[in-house]
C-alpha positions as CSV (number, residue, x, y, z in Angstrom):
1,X,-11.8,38.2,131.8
2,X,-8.6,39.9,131.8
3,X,-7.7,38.7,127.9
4,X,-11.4,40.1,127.2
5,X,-10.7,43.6,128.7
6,X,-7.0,43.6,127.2
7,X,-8.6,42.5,123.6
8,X,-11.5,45.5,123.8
9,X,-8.7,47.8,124.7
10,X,-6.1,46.8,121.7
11,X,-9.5,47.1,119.6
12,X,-10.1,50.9,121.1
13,X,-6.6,52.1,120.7
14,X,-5.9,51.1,116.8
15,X,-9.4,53.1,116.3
16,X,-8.5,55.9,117.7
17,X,-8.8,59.3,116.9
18,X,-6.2,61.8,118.1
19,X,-8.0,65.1,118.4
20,X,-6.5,68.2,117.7
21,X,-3.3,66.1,115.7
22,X,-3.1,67.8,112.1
23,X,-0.6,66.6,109.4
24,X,-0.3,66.5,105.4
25,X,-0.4,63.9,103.1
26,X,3.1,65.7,101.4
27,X,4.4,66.8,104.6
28,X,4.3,70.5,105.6
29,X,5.9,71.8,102.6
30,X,2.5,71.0,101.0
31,X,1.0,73.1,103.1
32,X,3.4,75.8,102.1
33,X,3.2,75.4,98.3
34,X,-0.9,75.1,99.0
35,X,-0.3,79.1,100.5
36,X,1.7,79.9,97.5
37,X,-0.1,78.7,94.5
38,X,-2.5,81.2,94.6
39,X,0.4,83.6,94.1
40,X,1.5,82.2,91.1
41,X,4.7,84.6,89.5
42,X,4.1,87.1,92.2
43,X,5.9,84.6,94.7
44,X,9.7,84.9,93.9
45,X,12.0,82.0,95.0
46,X,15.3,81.9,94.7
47,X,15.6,85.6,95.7
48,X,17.7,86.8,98.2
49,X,16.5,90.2,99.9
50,X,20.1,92.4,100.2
51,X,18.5,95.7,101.4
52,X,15.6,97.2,102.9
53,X,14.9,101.1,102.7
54,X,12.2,103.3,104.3
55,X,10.5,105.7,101.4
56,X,7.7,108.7,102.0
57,X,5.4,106.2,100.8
58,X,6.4,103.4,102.3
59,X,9.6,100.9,101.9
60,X,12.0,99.7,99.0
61,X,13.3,96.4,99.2
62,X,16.0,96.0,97.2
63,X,17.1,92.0,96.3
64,X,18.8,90.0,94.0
65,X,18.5,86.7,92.1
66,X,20.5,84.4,89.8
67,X,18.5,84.4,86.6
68,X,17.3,88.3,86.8
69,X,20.1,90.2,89.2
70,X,18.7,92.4,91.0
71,X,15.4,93.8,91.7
72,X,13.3,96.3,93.2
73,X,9.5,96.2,95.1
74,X,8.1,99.0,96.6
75,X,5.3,98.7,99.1
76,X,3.4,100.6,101.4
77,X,2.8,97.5,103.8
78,X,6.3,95.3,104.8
79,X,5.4,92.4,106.3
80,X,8.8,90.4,107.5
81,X,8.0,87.2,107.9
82,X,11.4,85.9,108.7
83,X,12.7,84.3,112.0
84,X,14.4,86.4,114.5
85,X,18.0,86.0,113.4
86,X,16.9,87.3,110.1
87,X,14.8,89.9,111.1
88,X,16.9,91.9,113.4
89,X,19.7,92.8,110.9
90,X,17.1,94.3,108.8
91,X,15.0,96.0,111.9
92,X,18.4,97.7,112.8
93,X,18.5,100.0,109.9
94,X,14.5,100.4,109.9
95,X,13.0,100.3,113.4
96,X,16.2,100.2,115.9
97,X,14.1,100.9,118.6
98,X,12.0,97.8,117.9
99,X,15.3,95.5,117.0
100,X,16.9,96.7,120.2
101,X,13.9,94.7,122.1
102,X,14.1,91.8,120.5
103,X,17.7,91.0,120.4
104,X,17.7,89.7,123.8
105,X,15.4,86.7,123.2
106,X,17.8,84.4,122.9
107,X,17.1,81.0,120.6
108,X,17.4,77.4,121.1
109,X,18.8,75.2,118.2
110,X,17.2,71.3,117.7
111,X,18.1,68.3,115.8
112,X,15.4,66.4,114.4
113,X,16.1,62.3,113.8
114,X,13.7,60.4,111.3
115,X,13.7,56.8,111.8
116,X,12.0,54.4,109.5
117,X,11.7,50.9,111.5
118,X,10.4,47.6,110.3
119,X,7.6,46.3,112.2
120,X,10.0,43.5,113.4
121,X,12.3,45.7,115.1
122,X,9.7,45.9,117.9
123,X,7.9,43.1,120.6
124,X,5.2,45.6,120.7
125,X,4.7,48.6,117.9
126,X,5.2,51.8,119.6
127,X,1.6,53.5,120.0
128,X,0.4,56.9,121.1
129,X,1.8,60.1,120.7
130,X,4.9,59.4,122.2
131,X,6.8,61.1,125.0
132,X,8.5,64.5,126.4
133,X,11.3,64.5,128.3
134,X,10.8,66.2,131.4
135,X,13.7,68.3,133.0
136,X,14.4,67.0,135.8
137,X,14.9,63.7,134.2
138,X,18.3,62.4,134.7
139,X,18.4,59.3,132.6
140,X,17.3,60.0,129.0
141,X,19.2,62.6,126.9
142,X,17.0,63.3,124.4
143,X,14.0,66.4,124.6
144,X,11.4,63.4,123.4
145,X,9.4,61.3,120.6
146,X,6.5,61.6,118.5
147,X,5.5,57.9,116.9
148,X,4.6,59.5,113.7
149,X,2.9,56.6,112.6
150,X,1.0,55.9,115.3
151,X,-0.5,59.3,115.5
152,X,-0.7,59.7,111.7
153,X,-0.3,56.1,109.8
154,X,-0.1,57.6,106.5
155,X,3.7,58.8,107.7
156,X,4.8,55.1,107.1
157,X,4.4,52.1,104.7
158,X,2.2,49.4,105.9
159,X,3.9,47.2,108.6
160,X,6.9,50.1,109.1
161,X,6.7,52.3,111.7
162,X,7.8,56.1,111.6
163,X,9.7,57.4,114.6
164,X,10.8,61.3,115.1
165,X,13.2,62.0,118.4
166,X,13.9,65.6,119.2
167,X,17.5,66.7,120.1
168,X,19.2,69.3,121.5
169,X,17.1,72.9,122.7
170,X,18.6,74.9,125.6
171,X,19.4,71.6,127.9
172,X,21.7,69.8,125.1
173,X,23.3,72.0,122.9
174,X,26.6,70.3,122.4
175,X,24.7,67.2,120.8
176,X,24.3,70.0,117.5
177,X,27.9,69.8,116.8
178,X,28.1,66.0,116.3
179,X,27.8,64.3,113.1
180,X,24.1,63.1,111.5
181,X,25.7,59.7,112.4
182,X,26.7,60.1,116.2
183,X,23.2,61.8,116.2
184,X,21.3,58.8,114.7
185,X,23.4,56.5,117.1
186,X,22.3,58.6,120.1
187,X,18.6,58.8,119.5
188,X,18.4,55.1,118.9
189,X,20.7,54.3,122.3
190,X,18.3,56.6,124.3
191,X,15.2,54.9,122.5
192,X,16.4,51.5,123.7
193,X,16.2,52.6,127.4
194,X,12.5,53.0,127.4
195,X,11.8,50.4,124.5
196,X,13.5,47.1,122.8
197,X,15.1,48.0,119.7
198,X,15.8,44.6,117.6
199,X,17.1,45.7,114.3
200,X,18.7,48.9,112.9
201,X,16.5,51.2,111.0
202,X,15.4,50.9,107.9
203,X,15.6,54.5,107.1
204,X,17.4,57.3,108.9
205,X,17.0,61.5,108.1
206,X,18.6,63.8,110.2
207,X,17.8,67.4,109.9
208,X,18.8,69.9,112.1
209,X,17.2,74.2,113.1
210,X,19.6,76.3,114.3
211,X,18.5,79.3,116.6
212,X,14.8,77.9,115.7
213,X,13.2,78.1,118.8
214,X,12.6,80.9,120.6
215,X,13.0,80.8,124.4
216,X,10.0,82.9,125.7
217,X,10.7,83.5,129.6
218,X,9.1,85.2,132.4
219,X,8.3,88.5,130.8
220,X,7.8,88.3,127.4
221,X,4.6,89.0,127.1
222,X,5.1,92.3,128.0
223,X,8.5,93.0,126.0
224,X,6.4,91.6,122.8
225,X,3.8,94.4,123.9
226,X,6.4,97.1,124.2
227,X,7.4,95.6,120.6
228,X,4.2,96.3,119.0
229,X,3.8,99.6,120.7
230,X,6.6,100.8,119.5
231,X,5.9,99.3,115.8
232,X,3.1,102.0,115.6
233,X,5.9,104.5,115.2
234,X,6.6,102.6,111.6
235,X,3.3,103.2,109.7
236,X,3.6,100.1,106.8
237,X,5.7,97.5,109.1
238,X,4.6,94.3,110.5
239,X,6.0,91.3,112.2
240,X,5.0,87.8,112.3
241,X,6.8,84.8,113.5
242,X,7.2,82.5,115.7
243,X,9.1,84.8,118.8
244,X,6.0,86.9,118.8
245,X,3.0,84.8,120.3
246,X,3.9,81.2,120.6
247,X,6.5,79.0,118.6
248,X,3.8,76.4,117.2
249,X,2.4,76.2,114.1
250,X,-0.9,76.9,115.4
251,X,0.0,80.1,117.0
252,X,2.2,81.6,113.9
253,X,-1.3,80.8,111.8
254,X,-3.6,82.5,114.0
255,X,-1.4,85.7,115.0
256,X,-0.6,85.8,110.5
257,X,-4.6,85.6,110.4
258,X,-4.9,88.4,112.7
259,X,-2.1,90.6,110.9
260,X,-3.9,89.9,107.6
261,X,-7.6,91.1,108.9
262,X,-5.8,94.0,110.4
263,X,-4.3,94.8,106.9
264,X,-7.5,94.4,105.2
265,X,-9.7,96.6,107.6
266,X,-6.5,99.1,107.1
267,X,-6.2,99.4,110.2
């Protein structure tokens, strides 16, 4: 009875559906370049912004580029779409008020380890979503796991599995200033406490955010309030991003979609 019950559950979990779980066959840069194509030569990459001044009819951005030197946009609408390190130096010259706000939200940095496993390296492939690390944890050193592959299967070759171990964020910052190796070595250590490990990766890709997530404690609701109150003094000048309303995809979509209707109704 017990094999029966185990077998019906095995069948149940390699069906499932994760609701809610969104990827890309490319990866999220595909969703990216999807947002762009429609752009065509109107999106300009490889172009560094150098200045940003306020006209009578709206704002001059002033930026520079290796095949065409520099250039010049005017607009009446200036939507900065840039994280909050990069914002600020420009919101200091344009809106002080409004840069003054946000300069003390203070950032977390995070490593990000890719693992590529055979399916041998495992007595049991990891499945589910994976885990968080919870703070008052003592014993792991890591923030948590996603099993890539188990969540999306297209994220690994068949009988490979695709692990992605977060590291760093407010509780382990020192772990950002070791090398992609000792990082590699310490997110597989810290795997093999809660799973057995039997072979080295296949595949390993470190990539690291610095000051990429934003910390949003107890009041920052109302400071990002204050922040958009005082944007009204600024007729033309918008902010999106992820130290607005939430640090997730998700939330930087739907606060962008509700910027862009805003635009669009002039309002």
């Amino acid at each position: 009875m017990i094999g029966g019950i185990k077998r019906r559950l095995n069948s149940r979990m390699n069906t499932r559906k994760w609701k809610g779980m969104v990827s890309f066959q490319g990866g999220l840069g595909s969703f990216c370049e999807a947002l762009a194509h429609p752009l065509g030569e109107r999106v300009h990459l490889g172009t560094t912004v150098t200045r940003i001044e306020r006209e009578e009819a709206g704002y001059r951005v002033i930026a520079t580029s290796g095949s065409d030197g520099e250039q010049i946009f005017t607009t009446p609408h200036l939507i900065f779409g840039l994280d909050l390190n990069g914002a600020i130096p420009f919101l200091e010259g344009l809106a002080p008020g409004v840069a003054q706000k946000l300069k003390p939200i203070e950032s977390a940095s995070l490593a990000v380890v890719n693992f590529g496993f055979d399916n041998d390296a495992f007595d049991e492939p990891p499945f589910g979503f994976g885990f968080l690390d919870p703070q008052g944890e003592k014993e792991i050193h890591i923030l948590g796991a996603l099993y890539a592959s188990s969540v999306f299967p297209h994220q690994a070759p068949e009988g490979c599995h695709a692990l992605r171990v977060f590291i760093g964020g407010h509780r382990q910052p020192e772990l950002l200033s070791v090398s992609d190796e000792e990082l590699s070595q310490h997110a597989v250590s810290e795997l093999s406490k809660l799973m057995r490990i039997k072979q080295a990766p296949l595949l390993v890709q470190v990539s690291r955010y610095p000051f990429s997530i934003p910390q949003m404690v107890s009041g920052h609701s109302a400071r990002i309030e204050e922040v958009e109150k005082d944007l009204q003094q600024y007729p033309g000048l918008h902010l999106v991003g992820n130290y607005l309303h939430g640090v997730s995809v998700n939330d930087c979509i739907c606060h962008a979609r509700r910027s862009a209707a805003k635009l669009i109704q002039g309002k």
